[in-house]
MIPA-419876 format. One record per residue (C-alpha): residue in one letter; chain; y, z, x. Coordinates in pm, whole numbers, plus 50000, padded with zeros to 5 digits. Example, Ala and Ser with C-alpha at 12.3 -4.5 7.8 and 13.67 -1.06 7.14 Angstrom:
BEGIN
ATOM   res   chain      yy      zz      xx
ATOM     a       A   49550   50780   51230
ATOM     s       A   49894   50714   51367
END
This chain:
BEGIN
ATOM   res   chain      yy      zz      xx
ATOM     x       A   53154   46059   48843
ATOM     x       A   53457   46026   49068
ATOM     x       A   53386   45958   49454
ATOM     x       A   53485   46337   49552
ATOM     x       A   53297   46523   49302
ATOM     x       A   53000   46308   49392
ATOM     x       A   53030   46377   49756
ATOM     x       A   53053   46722   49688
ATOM     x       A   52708   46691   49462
ATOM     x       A   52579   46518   49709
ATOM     x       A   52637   46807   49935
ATOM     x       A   52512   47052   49774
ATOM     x       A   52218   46856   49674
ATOM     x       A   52134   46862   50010
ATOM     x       A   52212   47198   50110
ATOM     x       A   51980   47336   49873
ATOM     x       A   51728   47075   49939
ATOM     x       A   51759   47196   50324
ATOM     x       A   51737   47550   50262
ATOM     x       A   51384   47497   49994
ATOM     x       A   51214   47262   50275
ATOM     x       A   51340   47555   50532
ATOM     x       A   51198   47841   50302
ATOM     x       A   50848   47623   50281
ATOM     x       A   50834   47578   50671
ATOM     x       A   50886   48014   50725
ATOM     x       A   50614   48041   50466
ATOM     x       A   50361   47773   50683
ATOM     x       A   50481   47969   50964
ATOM     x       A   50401   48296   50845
ATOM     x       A   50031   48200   50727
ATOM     x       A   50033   48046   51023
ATOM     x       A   50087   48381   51221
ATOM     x       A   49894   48567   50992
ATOM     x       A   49557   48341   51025
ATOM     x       A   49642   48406   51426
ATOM     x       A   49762   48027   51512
ATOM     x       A   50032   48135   51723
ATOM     x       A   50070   47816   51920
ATOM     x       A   50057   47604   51552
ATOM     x       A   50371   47837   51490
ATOM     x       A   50563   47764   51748
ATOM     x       A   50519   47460   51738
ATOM     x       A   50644   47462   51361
ATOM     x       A   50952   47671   51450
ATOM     x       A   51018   47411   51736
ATOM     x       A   51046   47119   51506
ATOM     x       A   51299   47330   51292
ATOM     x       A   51695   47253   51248
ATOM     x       A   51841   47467   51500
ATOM     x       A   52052   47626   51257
ATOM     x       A   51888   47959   51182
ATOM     x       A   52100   48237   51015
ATOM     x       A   52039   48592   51241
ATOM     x       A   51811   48696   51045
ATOM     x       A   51551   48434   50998
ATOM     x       A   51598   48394   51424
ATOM     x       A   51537   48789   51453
ATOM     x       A   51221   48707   51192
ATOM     x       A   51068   48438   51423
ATOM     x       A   51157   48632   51684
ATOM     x       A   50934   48886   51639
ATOM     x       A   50637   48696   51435
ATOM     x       A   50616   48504   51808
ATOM     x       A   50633   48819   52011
ATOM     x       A   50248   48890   52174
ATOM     x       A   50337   49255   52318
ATOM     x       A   50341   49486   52014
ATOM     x       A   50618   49728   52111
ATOM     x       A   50844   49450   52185
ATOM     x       A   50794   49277   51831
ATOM     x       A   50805   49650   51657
ATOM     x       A   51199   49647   51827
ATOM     x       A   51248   49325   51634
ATOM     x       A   51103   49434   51329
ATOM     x       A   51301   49761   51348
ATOM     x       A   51618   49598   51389
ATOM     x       A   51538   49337   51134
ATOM     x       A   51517   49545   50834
ATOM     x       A   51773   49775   50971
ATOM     x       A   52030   49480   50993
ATOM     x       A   51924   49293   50707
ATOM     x       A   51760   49497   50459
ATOM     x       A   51776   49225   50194
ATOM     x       A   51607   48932   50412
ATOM     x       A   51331   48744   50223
ATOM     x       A   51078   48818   50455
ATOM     x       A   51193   49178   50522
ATOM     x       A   50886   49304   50328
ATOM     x       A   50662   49132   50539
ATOM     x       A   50862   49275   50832
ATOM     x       A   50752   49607   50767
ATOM     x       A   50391   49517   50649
ATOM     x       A   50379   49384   50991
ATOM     x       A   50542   49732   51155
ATOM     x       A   50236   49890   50946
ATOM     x       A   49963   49652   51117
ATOM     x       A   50115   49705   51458
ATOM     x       A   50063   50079   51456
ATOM     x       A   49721   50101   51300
ATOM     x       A   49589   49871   51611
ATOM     x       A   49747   50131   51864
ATOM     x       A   49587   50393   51661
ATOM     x       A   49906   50572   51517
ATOM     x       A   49713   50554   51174
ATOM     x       A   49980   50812   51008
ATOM     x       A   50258   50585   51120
ATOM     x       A   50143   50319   51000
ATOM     x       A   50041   50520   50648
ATOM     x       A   50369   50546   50579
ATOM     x       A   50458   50237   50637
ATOM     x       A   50231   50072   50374
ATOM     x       A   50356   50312   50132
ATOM     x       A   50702   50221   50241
ATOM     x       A   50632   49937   50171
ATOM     x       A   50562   49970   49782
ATOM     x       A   50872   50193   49750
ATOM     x       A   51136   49945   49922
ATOM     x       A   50981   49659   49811
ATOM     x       A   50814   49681   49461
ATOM     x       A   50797   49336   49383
ATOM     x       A   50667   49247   49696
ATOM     x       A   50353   48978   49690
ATOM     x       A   50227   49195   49990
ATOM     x       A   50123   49543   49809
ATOM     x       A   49770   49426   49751
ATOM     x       A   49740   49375   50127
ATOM     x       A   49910   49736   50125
ATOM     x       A   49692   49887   49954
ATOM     x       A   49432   49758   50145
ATOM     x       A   49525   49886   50509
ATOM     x       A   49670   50184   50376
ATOM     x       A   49232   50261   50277
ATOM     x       A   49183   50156   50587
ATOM     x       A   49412   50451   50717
ATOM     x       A   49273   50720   50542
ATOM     x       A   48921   50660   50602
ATOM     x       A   49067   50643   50981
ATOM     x       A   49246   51003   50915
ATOM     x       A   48817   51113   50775
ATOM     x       A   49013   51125   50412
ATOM     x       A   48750   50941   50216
ATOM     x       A   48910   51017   49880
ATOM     x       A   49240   50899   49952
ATOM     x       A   49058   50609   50096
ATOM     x       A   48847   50552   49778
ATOM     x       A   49152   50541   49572
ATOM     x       A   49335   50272   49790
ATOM     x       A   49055   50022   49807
ATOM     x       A   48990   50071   49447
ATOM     x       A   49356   49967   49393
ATOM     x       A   49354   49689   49617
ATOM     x       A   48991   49562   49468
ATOM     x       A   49073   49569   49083
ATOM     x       A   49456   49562   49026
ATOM     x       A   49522   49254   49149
ATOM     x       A   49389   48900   49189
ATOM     x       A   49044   48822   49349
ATOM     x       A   49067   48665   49705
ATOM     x       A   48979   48760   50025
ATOM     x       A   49180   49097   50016
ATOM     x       A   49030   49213   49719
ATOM     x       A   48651   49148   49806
ATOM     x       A   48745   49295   50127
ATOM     x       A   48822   49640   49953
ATOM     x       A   48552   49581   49721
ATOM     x       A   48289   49628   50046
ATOM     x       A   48505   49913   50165
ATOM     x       A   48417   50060   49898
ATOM     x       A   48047   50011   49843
ATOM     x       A   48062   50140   50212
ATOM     x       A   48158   50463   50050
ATOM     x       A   47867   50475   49832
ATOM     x       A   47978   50367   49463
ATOM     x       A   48176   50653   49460
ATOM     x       A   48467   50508   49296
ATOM     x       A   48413   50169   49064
ATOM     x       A   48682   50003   48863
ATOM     x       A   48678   50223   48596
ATOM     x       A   48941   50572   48555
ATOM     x       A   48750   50834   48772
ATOM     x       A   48470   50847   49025
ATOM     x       A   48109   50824   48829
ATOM     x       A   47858   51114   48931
ATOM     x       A   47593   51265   48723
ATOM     x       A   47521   51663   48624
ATOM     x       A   47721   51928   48490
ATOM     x       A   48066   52002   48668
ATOM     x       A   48402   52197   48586
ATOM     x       A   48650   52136   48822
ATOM     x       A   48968   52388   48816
ATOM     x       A   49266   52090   48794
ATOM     x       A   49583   52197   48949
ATOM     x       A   49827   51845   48932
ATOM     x       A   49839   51527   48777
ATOM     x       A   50119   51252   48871
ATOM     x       A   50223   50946   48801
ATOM     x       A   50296   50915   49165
ATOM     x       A   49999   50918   49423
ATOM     x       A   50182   50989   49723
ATOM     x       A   50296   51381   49484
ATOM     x       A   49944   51413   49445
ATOM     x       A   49853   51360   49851
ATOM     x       A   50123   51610   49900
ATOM     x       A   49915   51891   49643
ATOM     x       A   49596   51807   49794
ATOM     x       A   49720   51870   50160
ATOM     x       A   49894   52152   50032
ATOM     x       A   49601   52309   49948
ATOM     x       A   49395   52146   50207
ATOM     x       A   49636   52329   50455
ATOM     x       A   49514   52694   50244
ATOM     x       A   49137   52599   50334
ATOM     x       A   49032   52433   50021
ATOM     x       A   48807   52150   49955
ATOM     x       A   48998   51944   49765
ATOM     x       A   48889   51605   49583
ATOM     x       A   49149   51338   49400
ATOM     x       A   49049   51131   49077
ATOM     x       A   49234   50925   48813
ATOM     x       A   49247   50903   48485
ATOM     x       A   49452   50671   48268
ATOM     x       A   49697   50830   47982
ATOM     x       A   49897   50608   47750
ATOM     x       A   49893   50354   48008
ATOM     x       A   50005   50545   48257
ATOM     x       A   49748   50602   48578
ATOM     x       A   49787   50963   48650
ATOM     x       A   49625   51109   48990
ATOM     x       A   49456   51391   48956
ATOM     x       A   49394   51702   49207
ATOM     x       A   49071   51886   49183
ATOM     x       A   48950   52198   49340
ATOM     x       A   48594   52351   49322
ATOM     x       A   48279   52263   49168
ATOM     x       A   48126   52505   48878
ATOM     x       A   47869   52495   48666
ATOM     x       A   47994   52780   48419
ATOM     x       A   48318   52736   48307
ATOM     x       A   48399   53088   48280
ATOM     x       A   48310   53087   48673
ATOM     x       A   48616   52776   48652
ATOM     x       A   48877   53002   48481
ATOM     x       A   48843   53287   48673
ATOM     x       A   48902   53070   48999
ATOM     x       A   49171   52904   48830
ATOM     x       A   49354   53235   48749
ATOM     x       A   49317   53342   49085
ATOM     x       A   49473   53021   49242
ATOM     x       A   49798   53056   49025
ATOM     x       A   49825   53434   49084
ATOM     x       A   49814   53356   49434
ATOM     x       A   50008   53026   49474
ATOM     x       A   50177   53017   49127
ATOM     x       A   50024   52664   49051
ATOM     x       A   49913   52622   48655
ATOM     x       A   49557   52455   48629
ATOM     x       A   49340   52293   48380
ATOM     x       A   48998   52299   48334
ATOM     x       A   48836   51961   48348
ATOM     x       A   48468   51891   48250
ATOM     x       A   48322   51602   48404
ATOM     x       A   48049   51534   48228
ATOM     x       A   48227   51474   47910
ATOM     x       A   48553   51456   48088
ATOM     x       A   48673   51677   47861
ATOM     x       A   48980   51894   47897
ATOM     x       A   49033   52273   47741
END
């Protein structure tokens, strides 16, 4: 190899050597923030070449700032600036974590499911799932809650986040295991009116009718693969009794239903 190719080799060798040992020390710092050893972090950062792009000093920045609406302001501006940023996804889990301990709880909602839309390959959506239970049993919506931890408790590896949601849920009373829909004995029809693919369509129909004074209930039920969320309304024994509430919902409200039998979870 001629001198000046190797020198350039060289360089980029250690360029790329530079930027992997930087990437591990963000990562130490992050745990480090997240298991609350602020002083360990700074520390860390401190010993770091001081030859941080914008974006990773706007990052540290704000993982270092104590007062919370000072570090949401970095946050904000972080993701606004530089969408693309590594850690951006962690940026905004943190934006969620900062509201639910001032109590904006539907703030920081929609920041954990921001977070699963923006960022779907994010190695933070377990943790996502879990606050955003923690959320809804905040907002007294159990259900919703129910269907979070379960999500967080059996999609995804076991650790610490998923044993978490696993006693979130037993707080709940078994309502809502790892299997498709929530296990409870006796005769029911239940007039159906949605099922989606996408949970946050199926909030939006529950609320909906929520809003009209209904009690509403969610459940889930896997189809080809595909989880679908469903939205129940009433609780029959007679499923003539089911139709004729049924009919009267879409002659009101225009909404098709479907008649769902719990027992046998069996659909007509």
């Amino acid at each position: 190899m001629r001198p000046r190719k190797q020198l350039i080799f060289l360089t980029l060798l250690f360029i790329l050597g530079s930027n992997l040992l930087r990437g591990q020390t963000i990562n130490s710092v992050v745990e480090l923030v997240q298991q609350g050893h602020i002083a360990e972090a700074r520390s860390l950062i401190e010993k770091m070449a001081p030859d941080n792009s914008p974006a990773e000093t706007l990052f540290l920045q704000a993982l270092l700032t104590i007062q919370a609406d000072s570090a949401a302001v970095l946050y904000y501006k972080l993701l606004t600036d530089y969408p693309s940023f590594s850690y951006s996804d962690f940026a905004l889990l943190r934006l969620g974590h900062l509201a639910y301990a001032r109590g904006l709880y539907q703030q920081a909602r929609s920041r954990y499911i921001g977070l699963r839309e923006h960022f779907p390959g994010s190695g933070h959506i377990q943790e996502s799932w879990y606050w955003l239970g923690r959320c809804y049993l905040a907002l007294g919506q159990r259900d919703s809650a129910g269907l979070a931890f379960r999500e967080a408790a059996y999609r995804y590896t076991v650790n610490q986040i998923s044993e978490l949601a696993a006693a979130a849920l037993d707080s709940l009373g078994g309502r809502f295991g790892p299997g498709d829909q929530p296990q409870e004995s006796g005769q029911e029809w239940v007039v159906q009116v949605g099922a989606f693919s996408q949970q946050q369509r199926a909030l939006l129909r529950k609320s909906f009718f929520e809003q009209k004074g209904y009690q509403v209930r969610l459940a889930t039920k896997r189809k080809d693969d595909v989880l679908l969320y469903l939205v129940w309304i009433g609780s029959f024994t007679d499923s003539e009794e089911a139709r004729k509430f049924g009919d009267q919902l879409k002659k009101k409200y225009g909404t098709p239903f479907t008649l769902v039998s719990r027992q046998r979870d069996e659909q007509l």
